[in-house]
KEKOLDREN-500260 format. One record per atom (N, C-alpha, C): atom name; x, y, z. Coordinates in steps of 0.1 Angstrom, whole numbers. Layout:
% KEKOLDREN-500260
<rec atom="CA" xx="X" yy="Y" zz="Z"/>
...
***
This chain:
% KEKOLDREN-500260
<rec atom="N" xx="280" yy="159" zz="-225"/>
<rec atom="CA" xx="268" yy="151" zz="-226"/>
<rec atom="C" xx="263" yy="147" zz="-212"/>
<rec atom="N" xx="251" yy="152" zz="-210"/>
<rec atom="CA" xx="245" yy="143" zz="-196"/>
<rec atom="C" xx="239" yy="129" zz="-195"/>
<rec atom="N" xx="242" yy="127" zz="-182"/>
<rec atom="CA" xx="235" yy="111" zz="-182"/>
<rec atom="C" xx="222" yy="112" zz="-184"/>
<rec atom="N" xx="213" yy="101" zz="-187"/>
<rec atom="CA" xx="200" yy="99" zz="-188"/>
<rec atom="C" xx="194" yy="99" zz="-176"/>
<rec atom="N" xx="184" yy="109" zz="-171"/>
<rec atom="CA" xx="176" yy="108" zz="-160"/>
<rec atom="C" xx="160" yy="110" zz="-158"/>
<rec atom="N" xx="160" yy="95" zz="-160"/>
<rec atom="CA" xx="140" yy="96" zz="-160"/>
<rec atom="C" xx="136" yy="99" zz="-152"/>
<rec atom="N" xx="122" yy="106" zz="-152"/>
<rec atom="CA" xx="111" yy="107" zz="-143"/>
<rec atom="C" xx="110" yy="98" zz="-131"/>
<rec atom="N" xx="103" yy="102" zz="-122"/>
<rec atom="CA" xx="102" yy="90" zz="-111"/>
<rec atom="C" xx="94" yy="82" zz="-116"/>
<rec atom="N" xx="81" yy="89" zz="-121"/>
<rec atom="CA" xx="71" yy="79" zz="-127"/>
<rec atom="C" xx="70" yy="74" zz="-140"/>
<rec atom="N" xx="83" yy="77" zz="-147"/>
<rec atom="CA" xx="86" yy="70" zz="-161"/>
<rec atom="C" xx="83" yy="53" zz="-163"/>
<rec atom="N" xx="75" yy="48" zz="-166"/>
<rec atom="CA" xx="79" yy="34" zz="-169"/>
<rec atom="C" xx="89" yy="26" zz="-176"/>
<rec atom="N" xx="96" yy="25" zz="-169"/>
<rec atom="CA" xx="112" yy="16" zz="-177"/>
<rec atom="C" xx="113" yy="5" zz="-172"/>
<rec atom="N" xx="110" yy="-4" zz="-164"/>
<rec atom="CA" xx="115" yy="-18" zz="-161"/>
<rec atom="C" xx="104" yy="-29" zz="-162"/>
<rec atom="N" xx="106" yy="-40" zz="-171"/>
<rec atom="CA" xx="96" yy="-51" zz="-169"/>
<rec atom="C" xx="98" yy="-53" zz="-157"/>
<rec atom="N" xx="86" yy="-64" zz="-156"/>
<rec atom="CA" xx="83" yy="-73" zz="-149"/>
<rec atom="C" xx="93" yy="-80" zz="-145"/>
<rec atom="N" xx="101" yy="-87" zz="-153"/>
<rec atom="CA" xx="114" yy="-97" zz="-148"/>
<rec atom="C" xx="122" yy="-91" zz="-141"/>
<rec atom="N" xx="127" yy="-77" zz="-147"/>
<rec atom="CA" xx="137" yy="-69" zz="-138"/>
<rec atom="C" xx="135" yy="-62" zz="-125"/>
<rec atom="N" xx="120" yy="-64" zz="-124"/>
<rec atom="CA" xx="117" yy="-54" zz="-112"/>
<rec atom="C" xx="120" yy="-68" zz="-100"/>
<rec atom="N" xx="116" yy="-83" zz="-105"/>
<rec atom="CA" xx="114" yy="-94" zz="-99"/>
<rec atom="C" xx="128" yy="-97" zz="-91"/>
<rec atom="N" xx="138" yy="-89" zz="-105"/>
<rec atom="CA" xx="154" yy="-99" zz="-101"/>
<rec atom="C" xx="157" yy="-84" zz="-87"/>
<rec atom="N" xx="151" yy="-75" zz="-94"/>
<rec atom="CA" xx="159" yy="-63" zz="-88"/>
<rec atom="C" xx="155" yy="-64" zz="-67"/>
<rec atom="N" xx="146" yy="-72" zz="-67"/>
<rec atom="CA" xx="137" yy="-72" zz="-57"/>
<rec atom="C" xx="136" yy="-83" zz="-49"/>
<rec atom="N" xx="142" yy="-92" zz="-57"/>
<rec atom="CA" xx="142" yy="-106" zz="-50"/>
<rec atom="C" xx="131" yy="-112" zz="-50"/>
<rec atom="N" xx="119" yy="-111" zz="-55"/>
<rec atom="CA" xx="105" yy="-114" zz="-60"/>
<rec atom="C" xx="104" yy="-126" zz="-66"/>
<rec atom="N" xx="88" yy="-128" zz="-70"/>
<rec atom="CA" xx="85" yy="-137" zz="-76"/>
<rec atom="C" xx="79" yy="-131" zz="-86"/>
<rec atom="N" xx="76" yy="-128" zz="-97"/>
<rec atom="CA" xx="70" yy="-125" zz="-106"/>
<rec atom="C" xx="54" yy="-120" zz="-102"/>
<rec atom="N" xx="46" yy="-136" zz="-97"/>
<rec atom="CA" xx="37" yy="-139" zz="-90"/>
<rec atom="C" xx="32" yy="-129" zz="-83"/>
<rec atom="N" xx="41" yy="-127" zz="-71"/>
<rec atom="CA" xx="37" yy="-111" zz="-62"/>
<rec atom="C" xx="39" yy="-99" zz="-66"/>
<rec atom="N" xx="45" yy="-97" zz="-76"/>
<rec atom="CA" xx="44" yy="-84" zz="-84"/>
<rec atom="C" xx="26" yy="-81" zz="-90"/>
<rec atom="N" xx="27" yy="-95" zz="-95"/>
<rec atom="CA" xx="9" yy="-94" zz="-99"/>
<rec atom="C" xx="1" yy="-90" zz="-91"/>
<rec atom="N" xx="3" yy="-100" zz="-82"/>
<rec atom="CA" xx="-8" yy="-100" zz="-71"/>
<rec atom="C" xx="-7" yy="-85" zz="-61"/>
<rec atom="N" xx="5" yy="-77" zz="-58"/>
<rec atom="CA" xx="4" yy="-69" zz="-56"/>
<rec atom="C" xx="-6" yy="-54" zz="-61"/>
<rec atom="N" xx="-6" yy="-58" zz="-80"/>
<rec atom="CA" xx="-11" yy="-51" zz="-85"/>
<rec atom="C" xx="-30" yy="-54" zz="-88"/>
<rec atom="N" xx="-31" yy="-69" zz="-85"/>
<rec atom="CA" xx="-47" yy="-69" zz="-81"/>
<rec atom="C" xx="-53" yy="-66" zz="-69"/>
<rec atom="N" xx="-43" yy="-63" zz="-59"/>
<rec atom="CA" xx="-49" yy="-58" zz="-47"/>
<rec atom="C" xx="-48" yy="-43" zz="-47"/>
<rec atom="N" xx="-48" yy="-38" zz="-60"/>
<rec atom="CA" xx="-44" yy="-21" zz="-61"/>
<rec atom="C" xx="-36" yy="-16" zz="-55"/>
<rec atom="N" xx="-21" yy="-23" zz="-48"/>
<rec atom="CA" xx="-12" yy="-18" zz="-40"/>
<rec atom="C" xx="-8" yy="-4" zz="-53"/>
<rec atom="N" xx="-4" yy="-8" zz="-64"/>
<rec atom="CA" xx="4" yy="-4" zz="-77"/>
<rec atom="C" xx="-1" yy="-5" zz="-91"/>
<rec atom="N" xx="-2" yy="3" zz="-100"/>
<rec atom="CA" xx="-10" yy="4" zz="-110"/>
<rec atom="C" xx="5" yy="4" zz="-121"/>
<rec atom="N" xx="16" yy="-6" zz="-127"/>
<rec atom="CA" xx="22" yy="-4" zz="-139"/>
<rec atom="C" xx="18" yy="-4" zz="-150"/>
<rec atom="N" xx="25" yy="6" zz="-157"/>
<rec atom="CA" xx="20" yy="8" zz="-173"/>
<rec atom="C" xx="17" yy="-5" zz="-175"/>
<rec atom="N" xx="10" yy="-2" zz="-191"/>
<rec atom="CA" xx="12" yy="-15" zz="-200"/>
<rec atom="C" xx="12" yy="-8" zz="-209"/>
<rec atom="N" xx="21" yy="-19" zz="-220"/>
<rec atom="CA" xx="30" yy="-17" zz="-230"/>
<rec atom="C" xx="23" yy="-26" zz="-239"/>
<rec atom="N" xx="15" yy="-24" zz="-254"/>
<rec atom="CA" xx="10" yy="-34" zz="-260"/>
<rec atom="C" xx="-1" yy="-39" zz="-255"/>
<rec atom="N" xx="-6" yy="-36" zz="-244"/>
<rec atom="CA" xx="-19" yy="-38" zz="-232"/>
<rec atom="C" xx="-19" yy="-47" zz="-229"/>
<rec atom="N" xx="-3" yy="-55" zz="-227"/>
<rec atom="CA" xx="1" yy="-69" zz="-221"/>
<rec atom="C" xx="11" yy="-65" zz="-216"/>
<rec atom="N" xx="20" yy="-62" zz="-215"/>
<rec atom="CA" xx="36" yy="-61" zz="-209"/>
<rec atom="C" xx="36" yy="-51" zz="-198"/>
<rec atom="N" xx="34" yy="-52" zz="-188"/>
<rec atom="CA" xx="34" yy="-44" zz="-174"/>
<rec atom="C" xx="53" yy="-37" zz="-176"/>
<rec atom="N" xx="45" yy="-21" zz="-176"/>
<rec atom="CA" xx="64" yy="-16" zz="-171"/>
<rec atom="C" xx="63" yy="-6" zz="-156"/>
<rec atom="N" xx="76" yy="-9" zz="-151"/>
<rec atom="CA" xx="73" yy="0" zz="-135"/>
<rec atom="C" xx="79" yy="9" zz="-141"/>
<rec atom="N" xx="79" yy="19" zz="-130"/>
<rec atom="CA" xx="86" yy="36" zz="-127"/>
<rec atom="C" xx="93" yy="32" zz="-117"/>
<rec atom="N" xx="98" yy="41" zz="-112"/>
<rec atom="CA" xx="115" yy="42" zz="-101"/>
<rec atom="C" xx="99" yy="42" zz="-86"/>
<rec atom="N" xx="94" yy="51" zz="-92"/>
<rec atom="CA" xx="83" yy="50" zz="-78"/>
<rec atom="C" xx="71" yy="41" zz="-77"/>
<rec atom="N" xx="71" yy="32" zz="-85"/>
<rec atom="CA" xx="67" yy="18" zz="-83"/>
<rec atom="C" xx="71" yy="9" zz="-78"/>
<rec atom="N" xx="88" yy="10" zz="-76"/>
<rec atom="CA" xx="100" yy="-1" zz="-71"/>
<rec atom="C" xx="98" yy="6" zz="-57"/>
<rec atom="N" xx="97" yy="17" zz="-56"/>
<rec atom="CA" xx="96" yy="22" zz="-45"/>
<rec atom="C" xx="83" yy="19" zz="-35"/>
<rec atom="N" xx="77" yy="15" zz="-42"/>
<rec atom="CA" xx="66" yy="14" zz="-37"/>
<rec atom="C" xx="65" yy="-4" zz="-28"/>
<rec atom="N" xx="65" yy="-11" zz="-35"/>
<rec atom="CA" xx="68" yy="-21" zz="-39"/>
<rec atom="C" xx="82" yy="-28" zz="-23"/>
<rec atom="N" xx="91" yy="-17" zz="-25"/>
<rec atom="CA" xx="105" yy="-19" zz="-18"/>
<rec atom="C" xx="95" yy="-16" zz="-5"/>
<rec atom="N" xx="87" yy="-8" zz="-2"/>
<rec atom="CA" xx="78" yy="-5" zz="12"/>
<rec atom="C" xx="70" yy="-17" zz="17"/>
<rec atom="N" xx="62" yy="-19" zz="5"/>
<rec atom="CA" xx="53" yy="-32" zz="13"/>
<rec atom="C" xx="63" yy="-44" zz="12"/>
<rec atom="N" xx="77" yy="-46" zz="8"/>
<rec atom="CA" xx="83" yy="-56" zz="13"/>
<rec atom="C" xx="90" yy="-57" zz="27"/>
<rec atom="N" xx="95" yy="-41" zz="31"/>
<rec atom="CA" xx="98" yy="-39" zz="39"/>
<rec atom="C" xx="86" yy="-38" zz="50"/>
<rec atom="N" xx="73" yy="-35" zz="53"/>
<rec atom="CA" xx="63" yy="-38" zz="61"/>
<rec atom="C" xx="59" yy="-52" zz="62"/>
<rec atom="N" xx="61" yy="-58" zz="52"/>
<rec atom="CA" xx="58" yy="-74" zz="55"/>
<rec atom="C" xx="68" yy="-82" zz="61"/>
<rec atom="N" xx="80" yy="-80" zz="54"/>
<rec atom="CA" xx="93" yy="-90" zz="60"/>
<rec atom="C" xx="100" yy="-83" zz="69"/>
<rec atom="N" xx="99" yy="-73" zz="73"/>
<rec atom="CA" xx="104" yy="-63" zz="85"/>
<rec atom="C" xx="92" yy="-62" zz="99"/>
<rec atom="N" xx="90" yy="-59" zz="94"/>
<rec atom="CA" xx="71" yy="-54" zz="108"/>
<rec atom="C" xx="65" yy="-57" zz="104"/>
<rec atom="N" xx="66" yy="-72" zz="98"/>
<rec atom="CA" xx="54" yy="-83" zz="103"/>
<rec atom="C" xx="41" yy="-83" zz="99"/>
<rec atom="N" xx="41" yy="-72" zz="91"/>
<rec atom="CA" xx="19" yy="-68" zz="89"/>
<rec atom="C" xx="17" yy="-78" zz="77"/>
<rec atom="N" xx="2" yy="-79" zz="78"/>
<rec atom="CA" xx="-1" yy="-89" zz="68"/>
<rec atom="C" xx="-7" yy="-78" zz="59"/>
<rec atom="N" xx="-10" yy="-79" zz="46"/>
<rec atom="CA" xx="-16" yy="-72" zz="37"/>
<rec atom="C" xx="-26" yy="-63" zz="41"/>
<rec atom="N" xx="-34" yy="-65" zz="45"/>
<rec atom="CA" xx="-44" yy="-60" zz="51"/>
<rec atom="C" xx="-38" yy="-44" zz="61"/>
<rec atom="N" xx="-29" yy="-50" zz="65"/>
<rec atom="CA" xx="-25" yy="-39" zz="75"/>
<rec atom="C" xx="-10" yy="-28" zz="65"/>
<rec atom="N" xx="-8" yy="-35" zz="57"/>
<rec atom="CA" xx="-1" yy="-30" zz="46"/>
<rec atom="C" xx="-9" yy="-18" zz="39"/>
<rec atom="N" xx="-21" yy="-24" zz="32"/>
<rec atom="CA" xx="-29" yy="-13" zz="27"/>
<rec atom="C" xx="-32" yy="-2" zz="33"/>
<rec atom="N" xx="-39" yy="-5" zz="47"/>
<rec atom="CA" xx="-39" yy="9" zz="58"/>
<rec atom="C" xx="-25" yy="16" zz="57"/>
<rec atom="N" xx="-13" yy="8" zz="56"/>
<rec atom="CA" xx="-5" yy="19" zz="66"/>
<rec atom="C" xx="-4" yy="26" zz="46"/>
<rec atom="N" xx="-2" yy="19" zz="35"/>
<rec atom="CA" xx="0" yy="32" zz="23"/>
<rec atom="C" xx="-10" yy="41" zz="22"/>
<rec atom="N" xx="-26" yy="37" zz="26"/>
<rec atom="CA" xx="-40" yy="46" zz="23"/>
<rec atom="C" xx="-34" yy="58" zz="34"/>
<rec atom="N" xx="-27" yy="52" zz="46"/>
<rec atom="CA" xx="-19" yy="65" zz="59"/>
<rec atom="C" xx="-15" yy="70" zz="50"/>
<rec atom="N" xx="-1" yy="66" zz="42"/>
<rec atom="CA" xx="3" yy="79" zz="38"/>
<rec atom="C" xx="3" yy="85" zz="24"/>
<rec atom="N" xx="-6" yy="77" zz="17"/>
<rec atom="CA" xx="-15" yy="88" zz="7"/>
<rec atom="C" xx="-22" yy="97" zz="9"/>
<rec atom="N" xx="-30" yy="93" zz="16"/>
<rec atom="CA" xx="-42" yy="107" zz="24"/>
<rec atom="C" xx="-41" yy="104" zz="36"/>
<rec atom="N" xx="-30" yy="110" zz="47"/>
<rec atom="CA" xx="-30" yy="108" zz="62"/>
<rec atom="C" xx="-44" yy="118" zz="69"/>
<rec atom="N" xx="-52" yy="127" zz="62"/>
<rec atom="CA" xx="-63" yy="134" zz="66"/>
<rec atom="C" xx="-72" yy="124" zz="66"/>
<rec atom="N" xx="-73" yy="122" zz="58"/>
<rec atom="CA" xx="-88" yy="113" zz="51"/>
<rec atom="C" xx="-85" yy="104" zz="57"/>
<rec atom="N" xx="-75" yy="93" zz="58"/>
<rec atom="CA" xx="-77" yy="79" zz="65"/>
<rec atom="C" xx="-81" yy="81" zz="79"/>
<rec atom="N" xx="-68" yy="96" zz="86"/>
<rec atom="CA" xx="-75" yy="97" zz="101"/>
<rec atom="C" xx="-88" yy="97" zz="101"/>
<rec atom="N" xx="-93" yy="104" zz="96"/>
<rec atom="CA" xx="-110" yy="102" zz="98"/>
<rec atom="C" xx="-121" yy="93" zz="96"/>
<rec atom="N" xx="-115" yy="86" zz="84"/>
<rec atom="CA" xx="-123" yy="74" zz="84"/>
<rec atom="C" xx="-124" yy="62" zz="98"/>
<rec atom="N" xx="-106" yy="66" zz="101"/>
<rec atom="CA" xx="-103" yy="55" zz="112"/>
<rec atom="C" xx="-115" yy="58" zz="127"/>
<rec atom="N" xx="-115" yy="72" zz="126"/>
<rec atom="CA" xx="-122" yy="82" zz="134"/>
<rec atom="C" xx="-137" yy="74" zz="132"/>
<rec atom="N" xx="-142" yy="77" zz="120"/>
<rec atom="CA" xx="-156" yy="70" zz="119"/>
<rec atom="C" xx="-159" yy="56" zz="120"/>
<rec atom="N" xx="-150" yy="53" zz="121"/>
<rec atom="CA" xx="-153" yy="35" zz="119"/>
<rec atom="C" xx="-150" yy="33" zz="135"/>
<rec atom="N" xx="-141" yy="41" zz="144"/>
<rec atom="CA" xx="-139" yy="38" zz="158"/>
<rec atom="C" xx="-155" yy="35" zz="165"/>
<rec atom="N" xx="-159" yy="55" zz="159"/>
<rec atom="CA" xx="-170" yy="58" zz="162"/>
<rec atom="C" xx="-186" yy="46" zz="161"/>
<rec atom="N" xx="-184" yy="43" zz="153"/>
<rec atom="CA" xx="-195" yy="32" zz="146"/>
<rec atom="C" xx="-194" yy="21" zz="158"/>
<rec atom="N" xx="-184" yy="13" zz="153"/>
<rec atom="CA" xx="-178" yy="2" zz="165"/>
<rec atom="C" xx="-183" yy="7" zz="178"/>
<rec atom="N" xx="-179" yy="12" zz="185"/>
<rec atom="CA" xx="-181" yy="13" zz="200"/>
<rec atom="C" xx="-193" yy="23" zz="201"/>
<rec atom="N" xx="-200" yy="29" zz="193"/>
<rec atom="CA" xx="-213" yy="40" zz="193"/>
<rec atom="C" xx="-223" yy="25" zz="202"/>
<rec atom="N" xx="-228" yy="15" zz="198"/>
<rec atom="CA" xx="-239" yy="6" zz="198"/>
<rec atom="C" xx="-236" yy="1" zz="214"/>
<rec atom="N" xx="-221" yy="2" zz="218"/>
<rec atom="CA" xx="-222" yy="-9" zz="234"/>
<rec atom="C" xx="-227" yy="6" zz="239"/>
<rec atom="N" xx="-222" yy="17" zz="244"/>
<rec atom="CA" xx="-224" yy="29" zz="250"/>
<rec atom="C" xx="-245" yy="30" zz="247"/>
<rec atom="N" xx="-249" yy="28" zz="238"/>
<rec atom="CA" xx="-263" yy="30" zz="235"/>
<rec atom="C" xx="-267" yy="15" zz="246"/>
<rec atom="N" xx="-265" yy="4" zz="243"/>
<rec atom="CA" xx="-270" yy="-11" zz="251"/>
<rec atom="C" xx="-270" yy="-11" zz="266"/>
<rec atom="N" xx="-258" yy="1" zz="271"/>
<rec atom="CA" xx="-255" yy="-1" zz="285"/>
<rec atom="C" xx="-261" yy="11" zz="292"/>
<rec atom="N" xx="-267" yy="23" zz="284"/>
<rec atom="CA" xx="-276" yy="31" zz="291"/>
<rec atom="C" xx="-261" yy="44" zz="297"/>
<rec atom="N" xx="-249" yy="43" zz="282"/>
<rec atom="CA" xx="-241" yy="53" zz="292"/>
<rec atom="C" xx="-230" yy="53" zz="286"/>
<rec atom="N" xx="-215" yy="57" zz="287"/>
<rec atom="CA" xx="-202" yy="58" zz="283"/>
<rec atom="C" xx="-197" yy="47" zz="291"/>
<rec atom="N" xx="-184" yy="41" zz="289"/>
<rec atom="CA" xx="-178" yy="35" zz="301"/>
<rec atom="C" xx="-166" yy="44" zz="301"/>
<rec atom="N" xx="-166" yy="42" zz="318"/>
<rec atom="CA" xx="-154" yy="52" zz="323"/>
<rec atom="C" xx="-139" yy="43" zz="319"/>
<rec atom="N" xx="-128" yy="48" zz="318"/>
<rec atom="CA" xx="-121" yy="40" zz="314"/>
<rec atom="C" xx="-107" yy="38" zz="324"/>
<rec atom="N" xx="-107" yy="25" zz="327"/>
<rec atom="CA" xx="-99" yy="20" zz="341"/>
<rec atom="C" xx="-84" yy="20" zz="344"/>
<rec atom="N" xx="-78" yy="26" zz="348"/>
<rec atom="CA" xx="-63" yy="23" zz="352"/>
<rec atom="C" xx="-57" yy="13" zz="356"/>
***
């Protein structure tokens, strides 16, 4: 007989267990999931269940927050990094561009940049 081995993205664990398994509050599990960090099933279209790559996910922005310090905000960039590391580079690209496009136009020029 073989052992049981779910999917990564099977949903098996409430809410309580992903909290105990994590050292969590229940609370931030939510709130994780209203900032779109994480999308869990729902079971009965009330009982939120994770997958193995939900905990996983979850085990990252805890480790970027209580390890390296980032506040949410800087959490979301670095998972959008490595969901689509093409697409973010370029956005980061466009939004550099935007930002500093308007002083270069006000000053009549580029600025050379200083050592």
């Amino acid at each position: 007989m073989s052992a049981f081995r779910p999917e990564p993205d099977e949903p098996l664990y409430p809410i309580s267990v992903v909290a105990r398994m994590l050292r969590l509050h229940e609370q931030t599990l939510r709130m994780y999931e209203r900032l779109g960090f994480l999308t869990p099933a729902r079971v009965s279209g009330k009982n939120r269940l994770y997958s193995q790559n939900d905990v996983q996910t979850i085990e990252a922005i805890v480790y970027l927050v209580r390890e390296r310090r980032l506040n949410l905000a800087g959490v979301r960039m670095v998972l959008e990094m490595v969901n689509d590391p093409e697409g973010q580079v370029e956005r980061i690209r466009i939004e550099l561009h935007q930002t500093y496009r308007p002083n270069n136009e006000t000053t009549g020029g580029d600025h050379e940049e200083q050592t």
